[in-house]
Structure formats: C-alpha cells, structure tokens
C-alpha positions in Angstrom: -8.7 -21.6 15.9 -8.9 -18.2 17.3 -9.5 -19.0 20.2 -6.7 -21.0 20.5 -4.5 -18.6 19.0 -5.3 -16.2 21.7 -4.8 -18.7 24.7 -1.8 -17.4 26.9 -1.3 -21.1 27.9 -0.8 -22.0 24.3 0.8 -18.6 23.0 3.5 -18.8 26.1 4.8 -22.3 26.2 6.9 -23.3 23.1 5.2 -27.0 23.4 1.9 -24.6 23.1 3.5 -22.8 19.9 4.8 -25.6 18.3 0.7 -27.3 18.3 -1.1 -23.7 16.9 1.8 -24.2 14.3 1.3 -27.8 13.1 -2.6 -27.2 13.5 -2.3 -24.4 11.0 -0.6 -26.7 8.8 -3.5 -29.2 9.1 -6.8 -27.4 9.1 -7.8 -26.6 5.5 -10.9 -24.4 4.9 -13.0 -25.0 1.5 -11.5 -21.9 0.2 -8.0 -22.7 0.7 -8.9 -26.4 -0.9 -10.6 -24.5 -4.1 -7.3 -22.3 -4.9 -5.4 -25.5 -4.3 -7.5 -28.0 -6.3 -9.3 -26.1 -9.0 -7.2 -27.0 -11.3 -6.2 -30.7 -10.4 -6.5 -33.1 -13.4 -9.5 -35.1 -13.8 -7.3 -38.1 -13.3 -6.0 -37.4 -9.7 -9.6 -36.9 -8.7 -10.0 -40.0 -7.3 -6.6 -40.2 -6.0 -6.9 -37.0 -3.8 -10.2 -37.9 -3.0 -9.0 -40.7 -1.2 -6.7 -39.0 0.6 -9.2 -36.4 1.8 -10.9 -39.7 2.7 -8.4 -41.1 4.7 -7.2 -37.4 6.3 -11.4 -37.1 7.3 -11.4 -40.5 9.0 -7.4 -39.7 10.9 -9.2 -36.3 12.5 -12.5 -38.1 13.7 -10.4 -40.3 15.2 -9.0 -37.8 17.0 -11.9 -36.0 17.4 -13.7 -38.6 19.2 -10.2 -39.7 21.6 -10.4 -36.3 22.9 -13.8 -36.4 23.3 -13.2 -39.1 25.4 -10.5 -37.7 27.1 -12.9 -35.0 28.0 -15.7 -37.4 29.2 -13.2 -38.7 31.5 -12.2 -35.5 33.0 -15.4 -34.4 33.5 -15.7 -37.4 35.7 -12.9 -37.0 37.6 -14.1 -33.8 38.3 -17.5 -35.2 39.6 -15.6 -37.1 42.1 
C-alpha cells in the first residue's frame, strides 16, 4: 500500500485518489480485524465467517483478473 500511496500517478489524478481511498477502506490487516472482532458474539461467528469467506474469494478474483491483465501486457510488450 505504500507504495501506492507514494505513486505521483496515483497521488495526482483524482481517479488515482479516489482508488488509494476505497483501497484503504477494503484492505483489513489481522490487527485491525482483532480490535474489530474480539468481542463478536459466539453466534455471529459463523455468520462473519462467511462473509470473510465470501470477501477472500471477491479479491482472488481480482487478484487473478489483474494477473491476467498483466500476462497480457507483458505480451504485448514482447511484440
């Protein structure tokens, strides 16, 4: 993220700001999840388990559609 954070084409375009924002938003470290969680009811476990589950899968999706986007640029760039 800090490397991000410190990219001028990031940092200087508002479309650039706006992503650092909502990626703040959506990377949680274990830290941040133990403050959050450590007190969660037993019964909401499962529940938030689930959608940790579900949030996992939605980012390796993503993960792997840049990855591809990548592979394909690195192509292109072979050409």
């Amino acid at each position: 993220m800090e490397r991000l954070q410190r990219d001028p084409s990031l940092r200087f375009s508002e479309r650039g700001r706006s992503m650092l924002i909502w990626l703040r938003r959506c990377l949680v470290t274990a830290n941040e999840a133990e403050l959050e969680l450590g007190d969660l009811p037993q019964h909401l476990l499962p529940t938030v388990a689930g959608l940790a589950k579900e949030c996992a899968d939605e980012w390796q999706r993503l993960a792997g559609e840049l990855n591809s986007r990548t592979r394909q640029l690195d192509l292109q760039d072979l050409k």
